[in-house]
CHARMM internal coordinates of N, CA and C (Angstrom, degrees):
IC EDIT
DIST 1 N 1 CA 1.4432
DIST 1 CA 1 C 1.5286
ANGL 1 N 1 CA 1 C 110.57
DIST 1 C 2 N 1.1869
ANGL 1 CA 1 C 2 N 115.60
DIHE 1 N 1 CA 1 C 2 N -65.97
DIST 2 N 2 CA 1.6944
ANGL 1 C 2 N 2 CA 116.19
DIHE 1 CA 1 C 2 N 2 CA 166.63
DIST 2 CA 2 C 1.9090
ANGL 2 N 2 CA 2 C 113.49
DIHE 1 C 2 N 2 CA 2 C -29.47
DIST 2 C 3 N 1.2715
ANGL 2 CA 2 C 3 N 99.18
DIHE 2 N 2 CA 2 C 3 N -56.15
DIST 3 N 3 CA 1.5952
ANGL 2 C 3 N 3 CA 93.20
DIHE 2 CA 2 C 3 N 3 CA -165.85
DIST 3 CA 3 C 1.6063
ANGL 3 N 3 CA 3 C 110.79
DIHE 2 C 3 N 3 CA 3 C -92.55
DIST 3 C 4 N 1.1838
ANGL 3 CA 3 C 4 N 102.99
DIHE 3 N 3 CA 3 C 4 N 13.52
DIST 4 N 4 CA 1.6163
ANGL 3 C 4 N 4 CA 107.30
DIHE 3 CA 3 C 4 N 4 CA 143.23
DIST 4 CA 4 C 1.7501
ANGL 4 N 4 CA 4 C 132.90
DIHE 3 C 4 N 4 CA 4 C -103.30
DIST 4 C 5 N 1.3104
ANGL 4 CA 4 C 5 N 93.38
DIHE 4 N 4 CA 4 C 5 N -12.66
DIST 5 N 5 CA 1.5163
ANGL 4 C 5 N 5 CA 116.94
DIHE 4 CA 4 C 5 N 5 CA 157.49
DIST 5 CA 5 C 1.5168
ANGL 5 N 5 CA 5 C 93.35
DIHE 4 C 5 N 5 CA 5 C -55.92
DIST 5 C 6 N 1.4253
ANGL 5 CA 5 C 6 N 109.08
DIHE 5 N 5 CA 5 C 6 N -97.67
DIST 6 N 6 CA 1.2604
ANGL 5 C 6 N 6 CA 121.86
DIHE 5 CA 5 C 6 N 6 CA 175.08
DIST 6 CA 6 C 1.7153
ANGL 6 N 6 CA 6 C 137.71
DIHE 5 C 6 N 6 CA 6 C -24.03
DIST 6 C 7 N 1.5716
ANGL 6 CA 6 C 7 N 91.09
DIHE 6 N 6 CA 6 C 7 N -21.77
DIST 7 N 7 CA 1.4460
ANGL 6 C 7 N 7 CA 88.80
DIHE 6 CA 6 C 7 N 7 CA 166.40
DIST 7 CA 7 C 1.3215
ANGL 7 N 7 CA 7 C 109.10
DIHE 6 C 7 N 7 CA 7 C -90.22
DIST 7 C 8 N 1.4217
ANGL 7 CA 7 C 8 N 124.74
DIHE 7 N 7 CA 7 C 8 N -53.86
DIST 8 N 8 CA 1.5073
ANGL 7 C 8 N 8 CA 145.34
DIHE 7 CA 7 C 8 N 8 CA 168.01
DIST 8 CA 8 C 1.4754
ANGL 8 N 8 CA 8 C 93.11
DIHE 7 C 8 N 8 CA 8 C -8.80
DIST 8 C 9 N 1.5342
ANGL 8 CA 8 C 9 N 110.16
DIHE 8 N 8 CA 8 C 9 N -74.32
DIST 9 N 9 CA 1.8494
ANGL 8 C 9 N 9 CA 126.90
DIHE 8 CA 8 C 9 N 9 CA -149.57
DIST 9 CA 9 C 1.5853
ANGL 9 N 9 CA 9 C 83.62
DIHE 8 C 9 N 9 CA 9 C -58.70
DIST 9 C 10 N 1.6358
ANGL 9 CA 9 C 10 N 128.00
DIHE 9 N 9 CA 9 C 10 N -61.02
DIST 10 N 10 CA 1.2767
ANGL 9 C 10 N 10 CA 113.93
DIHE 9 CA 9 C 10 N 10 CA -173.75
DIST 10 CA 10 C 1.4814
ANGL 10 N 10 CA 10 C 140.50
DIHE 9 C 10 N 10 CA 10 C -42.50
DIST 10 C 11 N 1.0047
ANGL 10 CA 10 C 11 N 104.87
DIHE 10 N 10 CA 10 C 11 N -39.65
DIST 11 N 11 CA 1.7099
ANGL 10 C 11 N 11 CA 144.64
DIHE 10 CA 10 C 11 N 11 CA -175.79
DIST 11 CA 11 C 1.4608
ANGL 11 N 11 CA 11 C 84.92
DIHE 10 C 11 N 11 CA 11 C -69.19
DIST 11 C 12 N 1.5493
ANGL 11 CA 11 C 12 N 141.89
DIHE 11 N 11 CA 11 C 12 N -77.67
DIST 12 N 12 CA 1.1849
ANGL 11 C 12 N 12 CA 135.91
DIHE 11 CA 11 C 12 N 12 CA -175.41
DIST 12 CA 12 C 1.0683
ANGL 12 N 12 CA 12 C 125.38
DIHE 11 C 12 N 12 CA 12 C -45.72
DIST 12 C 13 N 1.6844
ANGL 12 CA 12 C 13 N 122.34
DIHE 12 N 12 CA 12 C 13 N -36.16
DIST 13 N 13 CA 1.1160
ANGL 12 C 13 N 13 CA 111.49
DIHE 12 CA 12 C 13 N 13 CA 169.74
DIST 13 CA 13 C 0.8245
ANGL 13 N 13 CA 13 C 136.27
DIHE 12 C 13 N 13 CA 13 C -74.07
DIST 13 C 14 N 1.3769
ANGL 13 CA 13 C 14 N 113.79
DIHE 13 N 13 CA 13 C 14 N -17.51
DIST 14 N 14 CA 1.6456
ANGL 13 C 14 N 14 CA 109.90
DIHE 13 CA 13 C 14 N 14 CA 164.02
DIST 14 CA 14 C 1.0352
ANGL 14 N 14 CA 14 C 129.13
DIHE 13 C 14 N 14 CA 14 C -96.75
DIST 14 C 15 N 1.7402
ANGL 14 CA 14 C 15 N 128.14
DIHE 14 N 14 CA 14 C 15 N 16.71
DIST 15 N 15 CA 1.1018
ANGL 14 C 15 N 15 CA 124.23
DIHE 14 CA 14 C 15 N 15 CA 132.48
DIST 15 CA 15 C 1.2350
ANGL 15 N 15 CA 15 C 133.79
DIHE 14 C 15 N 15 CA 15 C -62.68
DIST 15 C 16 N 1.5652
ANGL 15 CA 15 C 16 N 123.78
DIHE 15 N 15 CA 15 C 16 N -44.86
DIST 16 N 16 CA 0.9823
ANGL 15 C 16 N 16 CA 123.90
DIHE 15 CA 15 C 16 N 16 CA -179.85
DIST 16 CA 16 C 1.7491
ANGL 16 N 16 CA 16 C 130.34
DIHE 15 C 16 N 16 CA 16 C 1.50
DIST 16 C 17 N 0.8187
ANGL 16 CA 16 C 17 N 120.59
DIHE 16 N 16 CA 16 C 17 N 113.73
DIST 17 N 17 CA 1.7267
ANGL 16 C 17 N 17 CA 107.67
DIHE 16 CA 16 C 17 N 17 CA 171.42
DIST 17 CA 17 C 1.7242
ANGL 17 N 17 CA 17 C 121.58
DIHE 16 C 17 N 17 CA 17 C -80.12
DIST 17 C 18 N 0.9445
ANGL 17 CA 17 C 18 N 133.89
DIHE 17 N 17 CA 17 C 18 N 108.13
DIST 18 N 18 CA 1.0656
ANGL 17 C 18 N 18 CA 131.33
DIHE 17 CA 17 C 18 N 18 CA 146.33
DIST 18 CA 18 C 1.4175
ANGL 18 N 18 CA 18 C 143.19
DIHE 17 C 18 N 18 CA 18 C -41.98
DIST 18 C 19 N 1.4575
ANGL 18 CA 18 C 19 N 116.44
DIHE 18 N 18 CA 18 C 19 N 115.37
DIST 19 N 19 CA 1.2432
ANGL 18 C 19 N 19 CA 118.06
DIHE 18 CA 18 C 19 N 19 CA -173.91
DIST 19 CA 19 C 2.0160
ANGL 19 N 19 CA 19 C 131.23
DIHE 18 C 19 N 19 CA 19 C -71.13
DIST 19 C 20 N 1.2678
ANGL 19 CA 19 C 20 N 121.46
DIHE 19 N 19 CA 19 C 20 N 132.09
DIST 20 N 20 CA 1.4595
ANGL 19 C 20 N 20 CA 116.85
DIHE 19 CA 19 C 20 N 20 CA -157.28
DIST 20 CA 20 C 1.6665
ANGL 20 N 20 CA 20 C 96.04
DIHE 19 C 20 N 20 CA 20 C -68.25
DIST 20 C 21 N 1.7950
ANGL 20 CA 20 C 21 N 111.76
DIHE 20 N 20 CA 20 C 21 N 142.33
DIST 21 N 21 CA 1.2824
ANGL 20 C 21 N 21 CA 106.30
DIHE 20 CA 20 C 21 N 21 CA -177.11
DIST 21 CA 21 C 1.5095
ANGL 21 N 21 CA 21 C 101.31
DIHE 20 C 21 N 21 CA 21 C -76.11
DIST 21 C 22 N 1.7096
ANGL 21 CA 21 C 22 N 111.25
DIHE 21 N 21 CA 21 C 22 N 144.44
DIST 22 N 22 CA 1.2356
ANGL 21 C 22 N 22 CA 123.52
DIHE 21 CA 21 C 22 N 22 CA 159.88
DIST 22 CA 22 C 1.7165
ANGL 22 N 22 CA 22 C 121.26
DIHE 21 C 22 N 22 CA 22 C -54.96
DIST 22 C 23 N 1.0142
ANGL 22 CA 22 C 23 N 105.05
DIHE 22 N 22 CA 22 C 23 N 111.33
DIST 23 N 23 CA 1.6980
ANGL 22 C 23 N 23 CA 133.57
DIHE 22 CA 22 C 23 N 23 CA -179.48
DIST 23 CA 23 C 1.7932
ANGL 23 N 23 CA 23 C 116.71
DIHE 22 C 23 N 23 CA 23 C -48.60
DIST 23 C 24 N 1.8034
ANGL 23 CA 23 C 24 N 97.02
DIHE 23 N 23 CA 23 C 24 N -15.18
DIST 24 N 24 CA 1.7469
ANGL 23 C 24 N 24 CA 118.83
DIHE 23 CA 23 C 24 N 24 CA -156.65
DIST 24 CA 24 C 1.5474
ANGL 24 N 24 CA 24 C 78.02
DIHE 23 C 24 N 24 CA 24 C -92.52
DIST 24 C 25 N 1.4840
ANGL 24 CA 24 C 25 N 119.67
DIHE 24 N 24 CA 24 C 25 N -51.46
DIST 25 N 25 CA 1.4261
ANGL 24 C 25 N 25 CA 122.07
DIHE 24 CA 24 C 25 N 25 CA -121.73
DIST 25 CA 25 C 1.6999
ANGL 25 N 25 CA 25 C 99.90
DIHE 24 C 25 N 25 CA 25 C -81.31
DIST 25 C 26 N 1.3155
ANGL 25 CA 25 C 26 N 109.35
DIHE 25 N 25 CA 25 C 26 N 146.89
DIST 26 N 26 CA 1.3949
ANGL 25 C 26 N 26 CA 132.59
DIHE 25 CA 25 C 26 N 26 CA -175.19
DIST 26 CA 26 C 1.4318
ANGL 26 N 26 CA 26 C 115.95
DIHE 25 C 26 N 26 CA 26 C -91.93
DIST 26 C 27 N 1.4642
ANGL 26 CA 26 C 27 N 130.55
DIHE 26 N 26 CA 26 C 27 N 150.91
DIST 27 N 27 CA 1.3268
ANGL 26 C 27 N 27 CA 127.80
DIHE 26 CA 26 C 27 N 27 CA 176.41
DIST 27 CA 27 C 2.0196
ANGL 27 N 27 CA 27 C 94.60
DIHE 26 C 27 N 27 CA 27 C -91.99
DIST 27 C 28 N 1.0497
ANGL 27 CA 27 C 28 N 98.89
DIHE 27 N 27 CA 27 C 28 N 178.95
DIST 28 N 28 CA 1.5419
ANGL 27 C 28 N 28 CA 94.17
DIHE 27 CA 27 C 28 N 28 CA 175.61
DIST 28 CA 28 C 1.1091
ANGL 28 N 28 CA 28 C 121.73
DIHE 27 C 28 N 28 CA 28 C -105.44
DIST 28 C 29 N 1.5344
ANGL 28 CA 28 C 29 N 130.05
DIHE 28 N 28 CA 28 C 29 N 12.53
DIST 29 N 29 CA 1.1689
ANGL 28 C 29 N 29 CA 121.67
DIHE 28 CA 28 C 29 N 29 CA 111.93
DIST 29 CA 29 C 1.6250
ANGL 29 N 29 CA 29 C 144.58
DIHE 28 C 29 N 29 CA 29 C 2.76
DIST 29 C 30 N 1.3784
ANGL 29 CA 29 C 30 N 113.29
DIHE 29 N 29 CA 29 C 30 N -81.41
DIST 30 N 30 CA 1.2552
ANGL 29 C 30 N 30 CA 138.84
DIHE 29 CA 29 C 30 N 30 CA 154.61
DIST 30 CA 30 C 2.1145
ANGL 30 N 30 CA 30 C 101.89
DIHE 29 C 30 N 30 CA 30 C -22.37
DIST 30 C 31 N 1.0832
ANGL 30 CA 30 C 31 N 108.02
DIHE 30 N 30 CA 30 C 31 N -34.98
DIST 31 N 31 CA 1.4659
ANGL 30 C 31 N 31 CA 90.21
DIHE 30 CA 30 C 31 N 31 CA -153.43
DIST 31 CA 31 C 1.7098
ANGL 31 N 31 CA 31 C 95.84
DIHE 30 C 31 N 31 CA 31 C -71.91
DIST 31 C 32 N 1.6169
ANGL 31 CA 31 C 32 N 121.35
DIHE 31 N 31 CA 31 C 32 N -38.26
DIST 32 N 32 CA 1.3179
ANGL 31 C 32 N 32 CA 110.01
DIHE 31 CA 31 C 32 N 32 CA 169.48
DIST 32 CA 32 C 1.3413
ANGL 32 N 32 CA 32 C 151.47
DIHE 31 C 32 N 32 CA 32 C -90.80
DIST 32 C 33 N 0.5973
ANGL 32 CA 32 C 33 N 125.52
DIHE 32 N 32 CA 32 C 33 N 130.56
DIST 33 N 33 CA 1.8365
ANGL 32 C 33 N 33 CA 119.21
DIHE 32 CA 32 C 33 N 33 CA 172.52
DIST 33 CA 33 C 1.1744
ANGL 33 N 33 CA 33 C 125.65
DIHE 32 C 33 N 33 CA 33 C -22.52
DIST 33 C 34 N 1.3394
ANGL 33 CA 33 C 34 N 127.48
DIHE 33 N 33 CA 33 C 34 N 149.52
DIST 34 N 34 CA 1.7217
ANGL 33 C 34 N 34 CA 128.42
DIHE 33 CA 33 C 34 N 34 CA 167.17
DIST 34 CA 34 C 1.1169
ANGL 34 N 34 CA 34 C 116.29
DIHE 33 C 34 N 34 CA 34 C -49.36
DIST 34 C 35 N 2.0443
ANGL 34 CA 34 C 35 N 114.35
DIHE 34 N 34 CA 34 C 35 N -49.54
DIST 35 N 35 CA 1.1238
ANGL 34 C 35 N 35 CA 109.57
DIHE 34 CA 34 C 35 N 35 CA 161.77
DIST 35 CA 35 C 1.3446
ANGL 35 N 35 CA 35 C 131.82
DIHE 34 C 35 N 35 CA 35 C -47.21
DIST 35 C 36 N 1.1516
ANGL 35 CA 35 C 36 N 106.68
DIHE 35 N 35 CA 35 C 36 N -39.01
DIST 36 N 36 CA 2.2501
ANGL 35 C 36 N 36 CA 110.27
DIHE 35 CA 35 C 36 N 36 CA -161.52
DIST 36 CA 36 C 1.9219
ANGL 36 N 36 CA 36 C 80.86
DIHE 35 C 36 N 36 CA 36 C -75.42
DIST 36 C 37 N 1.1270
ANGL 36 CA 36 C 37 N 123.65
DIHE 36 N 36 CA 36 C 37 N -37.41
DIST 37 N 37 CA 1.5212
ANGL 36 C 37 N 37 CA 102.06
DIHE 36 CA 36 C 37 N 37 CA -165.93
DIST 37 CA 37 C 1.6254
ANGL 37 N 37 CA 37 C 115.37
DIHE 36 C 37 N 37 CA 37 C -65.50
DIST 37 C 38 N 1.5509
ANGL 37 CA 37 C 38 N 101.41
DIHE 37 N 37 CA 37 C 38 N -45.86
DIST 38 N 38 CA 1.6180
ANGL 37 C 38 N 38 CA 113.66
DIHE 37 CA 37 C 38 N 38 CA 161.38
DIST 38 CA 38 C 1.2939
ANGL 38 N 38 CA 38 C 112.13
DIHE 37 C 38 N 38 CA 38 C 3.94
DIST 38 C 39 N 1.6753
ANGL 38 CA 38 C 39 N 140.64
DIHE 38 N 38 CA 38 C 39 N 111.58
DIST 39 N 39 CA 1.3392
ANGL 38 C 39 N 39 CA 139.34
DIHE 38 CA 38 C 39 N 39 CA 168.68
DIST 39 CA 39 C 1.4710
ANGL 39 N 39 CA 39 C 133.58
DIHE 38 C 39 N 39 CA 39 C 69.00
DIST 39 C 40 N 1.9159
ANGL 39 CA 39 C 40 N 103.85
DIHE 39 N 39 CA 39 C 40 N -3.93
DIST 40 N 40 CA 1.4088
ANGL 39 C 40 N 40 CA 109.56
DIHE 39 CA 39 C 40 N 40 CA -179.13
DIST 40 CA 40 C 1.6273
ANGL 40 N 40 CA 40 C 129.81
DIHE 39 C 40 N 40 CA 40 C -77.05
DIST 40 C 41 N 0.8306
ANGL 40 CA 40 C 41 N 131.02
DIHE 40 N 40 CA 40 C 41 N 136.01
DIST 41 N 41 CA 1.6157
ANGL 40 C 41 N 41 CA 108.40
DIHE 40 CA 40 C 41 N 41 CA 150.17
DIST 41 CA 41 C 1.0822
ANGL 41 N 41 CA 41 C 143.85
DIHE 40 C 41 N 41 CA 41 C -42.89
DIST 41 C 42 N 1.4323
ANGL 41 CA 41 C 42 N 143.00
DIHE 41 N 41 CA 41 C 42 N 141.87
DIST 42 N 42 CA 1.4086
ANGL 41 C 42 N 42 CA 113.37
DIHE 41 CA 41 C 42 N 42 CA 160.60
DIST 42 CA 42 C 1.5254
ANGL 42 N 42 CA 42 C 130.79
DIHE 41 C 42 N 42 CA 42 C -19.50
DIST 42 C 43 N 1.7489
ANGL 42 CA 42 C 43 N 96.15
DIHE 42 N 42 CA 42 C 43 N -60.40
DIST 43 N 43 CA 1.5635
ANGL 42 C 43 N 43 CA 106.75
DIHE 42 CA 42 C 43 N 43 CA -157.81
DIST 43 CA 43 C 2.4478
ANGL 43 N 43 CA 43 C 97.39
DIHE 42 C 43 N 43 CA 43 C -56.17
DIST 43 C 44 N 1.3173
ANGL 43 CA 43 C 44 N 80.90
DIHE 43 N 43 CA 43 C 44 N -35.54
DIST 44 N 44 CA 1.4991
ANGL 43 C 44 N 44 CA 77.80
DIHE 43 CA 43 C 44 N 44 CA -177.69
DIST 44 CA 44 C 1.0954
ANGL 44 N 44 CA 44 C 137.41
DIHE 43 C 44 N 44 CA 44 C -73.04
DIST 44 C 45 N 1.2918
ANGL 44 CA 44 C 45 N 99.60
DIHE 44 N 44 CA 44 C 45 N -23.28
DIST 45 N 45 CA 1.9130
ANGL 44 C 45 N 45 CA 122.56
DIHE 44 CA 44 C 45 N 45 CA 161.72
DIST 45 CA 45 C 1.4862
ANGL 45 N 45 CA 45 C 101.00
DIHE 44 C 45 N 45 CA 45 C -44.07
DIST 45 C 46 N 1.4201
ANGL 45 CA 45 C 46 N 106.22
DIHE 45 N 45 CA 45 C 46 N -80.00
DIST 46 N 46 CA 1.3294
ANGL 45 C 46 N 46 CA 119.57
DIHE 45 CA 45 C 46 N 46 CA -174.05
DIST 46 CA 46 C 1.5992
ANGL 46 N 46 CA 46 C 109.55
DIHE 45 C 46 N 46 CA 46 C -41.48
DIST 46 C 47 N 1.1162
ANGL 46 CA 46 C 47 N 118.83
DIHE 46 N 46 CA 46 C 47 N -65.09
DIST 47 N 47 CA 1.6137
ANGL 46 C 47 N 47 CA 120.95
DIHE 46 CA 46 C 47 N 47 CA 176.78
DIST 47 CA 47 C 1.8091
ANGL 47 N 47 CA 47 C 116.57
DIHE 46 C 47 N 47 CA 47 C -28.77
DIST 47 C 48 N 1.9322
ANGL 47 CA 47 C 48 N 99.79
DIHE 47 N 47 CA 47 C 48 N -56.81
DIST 48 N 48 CA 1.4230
ANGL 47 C 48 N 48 CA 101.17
DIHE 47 CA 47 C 48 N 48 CA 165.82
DIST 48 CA 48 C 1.5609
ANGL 48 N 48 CA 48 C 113.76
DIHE 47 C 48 N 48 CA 48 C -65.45
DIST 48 C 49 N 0.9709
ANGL 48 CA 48 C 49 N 135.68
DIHE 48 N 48 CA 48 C 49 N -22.57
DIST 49 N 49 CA 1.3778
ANGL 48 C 49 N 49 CA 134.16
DIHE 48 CA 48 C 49 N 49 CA 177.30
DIST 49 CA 49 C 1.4530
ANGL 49 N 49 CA 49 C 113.51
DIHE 48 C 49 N 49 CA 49 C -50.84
DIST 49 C 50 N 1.3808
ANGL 49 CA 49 C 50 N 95.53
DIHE 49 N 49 CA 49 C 50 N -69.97
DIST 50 N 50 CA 1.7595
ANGL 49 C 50 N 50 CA 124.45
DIHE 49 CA 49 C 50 N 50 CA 167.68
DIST 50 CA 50 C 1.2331
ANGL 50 N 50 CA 50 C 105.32
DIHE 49 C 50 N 50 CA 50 C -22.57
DIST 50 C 51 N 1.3046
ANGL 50 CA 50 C 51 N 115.74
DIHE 50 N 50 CA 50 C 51 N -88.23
DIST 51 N 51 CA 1.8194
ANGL 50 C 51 N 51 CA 121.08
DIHE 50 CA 50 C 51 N 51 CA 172.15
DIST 51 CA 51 C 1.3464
ANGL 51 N 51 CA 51 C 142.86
DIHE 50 C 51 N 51 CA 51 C -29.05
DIST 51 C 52 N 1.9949
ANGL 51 CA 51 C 52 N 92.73
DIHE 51 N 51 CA 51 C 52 N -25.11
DIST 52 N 52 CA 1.3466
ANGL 51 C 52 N 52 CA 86.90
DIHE 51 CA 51 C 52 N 52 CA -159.32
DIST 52 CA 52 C 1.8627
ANGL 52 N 52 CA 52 C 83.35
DIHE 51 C 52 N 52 CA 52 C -103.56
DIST 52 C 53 N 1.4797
ANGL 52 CA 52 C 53 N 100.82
DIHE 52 N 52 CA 52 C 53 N -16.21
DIST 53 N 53 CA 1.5579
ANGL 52 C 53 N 53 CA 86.36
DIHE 52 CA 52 C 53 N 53 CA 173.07
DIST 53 CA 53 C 1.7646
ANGL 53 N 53 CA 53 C 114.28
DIHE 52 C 53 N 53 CA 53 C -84.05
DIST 53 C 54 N 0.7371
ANGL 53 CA 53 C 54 N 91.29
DIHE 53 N 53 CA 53 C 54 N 12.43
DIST 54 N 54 CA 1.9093
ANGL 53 C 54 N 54 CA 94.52
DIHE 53 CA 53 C 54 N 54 CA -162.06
DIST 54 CA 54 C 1.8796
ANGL 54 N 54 CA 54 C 84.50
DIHE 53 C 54 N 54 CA 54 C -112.77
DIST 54 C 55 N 1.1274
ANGL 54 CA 54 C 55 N 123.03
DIHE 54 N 54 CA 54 C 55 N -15.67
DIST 55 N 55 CA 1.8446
ANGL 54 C 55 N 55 CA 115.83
DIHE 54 CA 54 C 55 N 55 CA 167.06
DIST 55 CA 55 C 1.3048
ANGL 55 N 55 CA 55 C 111.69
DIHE 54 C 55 N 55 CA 55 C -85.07
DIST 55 C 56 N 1.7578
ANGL 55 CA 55 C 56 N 112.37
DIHE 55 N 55 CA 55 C 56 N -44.53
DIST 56 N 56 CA 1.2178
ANGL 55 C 56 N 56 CA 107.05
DIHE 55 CA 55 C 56 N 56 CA 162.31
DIST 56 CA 56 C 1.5100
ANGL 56 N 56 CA 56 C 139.75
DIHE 55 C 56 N 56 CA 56 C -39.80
DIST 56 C 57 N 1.6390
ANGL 56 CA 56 C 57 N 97.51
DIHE 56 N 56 CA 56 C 57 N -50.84
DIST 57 N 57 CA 1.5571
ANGL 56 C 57 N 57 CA 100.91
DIHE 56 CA 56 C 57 N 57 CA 174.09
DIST 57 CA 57 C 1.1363
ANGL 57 N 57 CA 57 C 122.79
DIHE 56 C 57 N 57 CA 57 C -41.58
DIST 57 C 58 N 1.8843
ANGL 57 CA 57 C 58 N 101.73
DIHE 57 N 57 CA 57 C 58 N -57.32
DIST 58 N 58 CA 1.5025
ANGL 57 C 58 N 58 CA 105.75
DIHE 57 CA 57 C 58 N 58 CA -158.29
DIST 58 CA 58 C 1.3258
ANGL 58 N 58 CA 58 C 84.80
DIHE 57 C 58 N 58 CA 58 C -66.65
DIST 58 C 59 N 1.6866
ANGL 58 CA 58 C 59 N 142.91
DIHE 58 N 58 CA 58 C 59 N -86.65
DIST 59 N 59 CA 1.2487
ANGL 58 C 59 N 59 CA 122.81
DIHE 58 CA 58 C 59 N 59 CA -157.93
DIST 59 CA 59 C 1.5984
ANGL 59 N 59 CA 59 C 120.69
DIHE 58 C 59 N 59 CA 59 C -15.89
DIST 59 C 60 N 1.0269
ANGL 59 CA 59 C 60 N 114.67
DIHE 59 N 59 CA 59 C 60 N -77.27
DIST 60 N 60 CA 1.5640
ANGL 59 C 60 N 60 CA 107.95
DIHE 59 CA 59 C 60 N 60 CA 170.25
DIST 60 CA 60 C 1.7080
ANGL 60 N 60 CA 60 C 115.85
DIHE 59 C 60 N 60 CA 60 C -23.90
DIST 60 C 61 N 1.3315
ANGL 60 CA 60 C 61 N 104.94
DIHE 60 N 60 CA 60 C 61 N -47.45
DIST 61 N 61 CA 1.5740
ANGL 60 C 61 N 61 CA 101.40
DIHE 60 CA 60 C 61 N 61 CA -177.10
DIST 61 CA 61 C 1.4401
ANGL 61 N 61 CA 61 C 130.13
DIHE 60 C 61 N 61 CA 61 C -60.39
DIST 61 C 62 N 1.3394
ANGL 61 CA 61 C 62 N 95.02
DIHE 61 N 61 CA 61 C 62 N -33.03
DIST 62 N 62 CA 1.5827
ANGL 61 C 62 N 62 CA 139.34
DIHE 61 CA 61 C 62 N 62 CA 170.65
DIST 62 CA 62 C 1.6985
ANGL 62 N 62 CA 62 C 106.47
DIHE 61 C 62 N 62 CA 62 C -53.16
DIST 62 C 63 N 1.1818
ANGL 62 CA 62 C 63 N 109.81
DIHE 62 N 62 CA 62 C 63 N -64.39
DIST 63 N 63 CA 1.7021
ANGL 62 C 63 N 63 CA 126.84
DIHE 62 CA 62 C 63 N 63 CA -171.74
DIST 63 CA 63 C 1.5916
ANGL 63 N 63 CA 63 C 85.03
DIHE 62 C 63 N 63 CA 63 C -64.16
DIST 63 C 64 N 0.9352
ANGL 63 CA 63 C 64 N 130.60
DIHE 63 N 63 CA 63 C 64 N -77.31
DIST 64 N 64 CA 1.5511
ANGL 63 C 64 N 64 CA 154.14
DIHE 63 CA 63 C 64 N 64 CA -128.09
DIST 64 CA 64 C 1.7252
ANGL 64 N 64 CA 64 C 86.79
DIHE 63 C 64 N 64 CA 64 C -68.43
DIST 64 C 65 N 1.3711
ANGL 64 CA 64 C 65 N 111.49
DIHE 64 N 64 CA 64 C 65 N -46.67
DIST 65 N 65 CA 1.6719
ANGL 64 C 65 N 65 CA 101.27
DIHE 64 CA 64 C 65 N 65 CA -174.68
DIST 65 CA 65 C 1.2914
ANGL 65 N 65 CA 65 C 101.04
DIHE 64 C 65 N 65 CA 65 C -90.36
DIST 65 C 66 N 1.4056
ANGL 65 CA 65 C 66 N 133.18
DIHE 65 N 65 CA 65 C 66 N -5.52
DIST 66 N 66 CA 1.3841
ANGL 65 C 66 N 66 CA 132.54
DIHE 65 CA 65 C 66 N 66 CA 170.57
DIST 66 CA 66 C 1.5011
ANGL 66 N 66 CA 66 C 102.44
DIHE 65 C 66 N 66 CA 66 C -66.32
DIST 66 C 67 N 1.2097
ANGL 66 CA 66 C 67 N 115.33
DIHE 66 N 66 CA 66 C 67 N -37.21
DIST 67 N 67 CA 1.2819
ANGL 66 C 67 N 67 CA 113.91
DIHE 66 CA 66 C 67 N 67 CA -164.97
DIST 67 CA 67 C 1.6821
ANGL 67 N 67 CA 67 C 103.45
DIHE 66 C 67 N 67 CA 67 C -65.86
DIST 67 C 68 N 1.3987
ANGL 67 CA 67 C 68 N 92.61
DIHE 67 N 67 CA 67 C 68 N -55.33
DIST 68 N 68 CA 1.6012
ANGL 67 C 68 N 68 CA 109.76
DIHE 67 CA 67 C 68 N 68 CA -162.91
DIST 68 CA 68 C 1.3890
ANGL 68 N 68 CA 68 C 107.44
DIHE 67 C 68 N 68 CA 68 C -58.59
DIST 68 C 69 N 1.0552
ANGL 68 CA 68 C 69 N 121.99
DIHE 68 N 68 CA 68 C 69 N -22.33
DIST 69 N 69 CA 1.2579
ANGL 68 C 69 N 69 CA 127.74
DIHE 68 CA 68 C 69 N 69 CA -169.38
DIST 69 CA 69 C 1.5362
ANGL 69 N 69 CA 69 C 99.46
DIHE 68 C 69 N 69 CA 69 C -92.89
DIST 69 C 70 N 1.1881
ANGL 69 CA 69 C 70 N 138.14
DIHE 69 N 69 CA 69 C 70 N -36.19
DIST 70 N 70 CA 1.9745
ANGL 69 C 70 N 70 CA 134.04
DIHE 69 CA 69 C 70 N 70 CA 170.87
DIST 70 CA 70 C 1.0513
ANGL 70 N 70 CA 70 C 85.05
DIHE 69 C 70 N 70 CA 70 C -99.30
DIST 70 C 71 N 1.3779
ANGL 70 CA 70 C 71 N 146.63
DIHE 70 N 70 CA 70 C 71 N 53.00
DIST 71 N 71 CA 1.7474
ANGL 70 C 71 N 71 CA 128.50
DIHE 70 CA 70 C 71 N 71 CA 115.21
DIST 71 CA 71 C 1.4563
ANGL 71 N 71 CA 71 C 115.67
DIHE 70 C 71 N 71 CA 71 C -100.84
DIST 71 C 72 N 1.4890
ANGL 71 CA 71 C 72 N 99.62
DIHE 71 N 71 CA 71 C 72 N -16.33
DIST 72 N 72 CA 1.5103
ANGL 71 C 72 N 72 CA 86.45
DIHE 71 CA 71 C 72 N 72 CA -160.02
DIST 72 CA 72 C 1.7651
ANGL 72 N 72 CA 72 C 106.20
DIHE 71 C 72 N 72 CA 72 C -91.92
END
COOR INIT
IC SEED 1 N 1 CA 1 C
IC BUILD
């Protein structure tokens, strides 16, 4: 019973379908400027990355209950 489990799970995975990459989508890169990269490290790139996606969110979170809140 197990090693027909085990074959099963194998067999599935290589069906699996894979989804086509989006053509829109950006590396995160993209999120900074030539300037903001100017003199950084990696590790610091990423750090500004972090932030600036982690301001984004909340804004969104921000709008999103703004919204919810003048509909109801």
């Amino acid at each position: 019973m197990v090693r027909e489990r085990i074959a099963r799970v194998r067999y599935e995975r290589t069906m699996t379908m894979r989804e086509p990459k989006d053509e829109k989508a950006q590396g995160f890169e993209s999120l900074l400027t030539e300037e903001e990269k100017a003199g950084l490290s990696e590790e610091e790139k990423m750090k500004r990355i972090a932030a600036k996606m982690e301001e984004k969110f909340k804004s969104e979170q921000r709008r999103a209950s703004t919204v919810a809140a003048v509909s109801s």
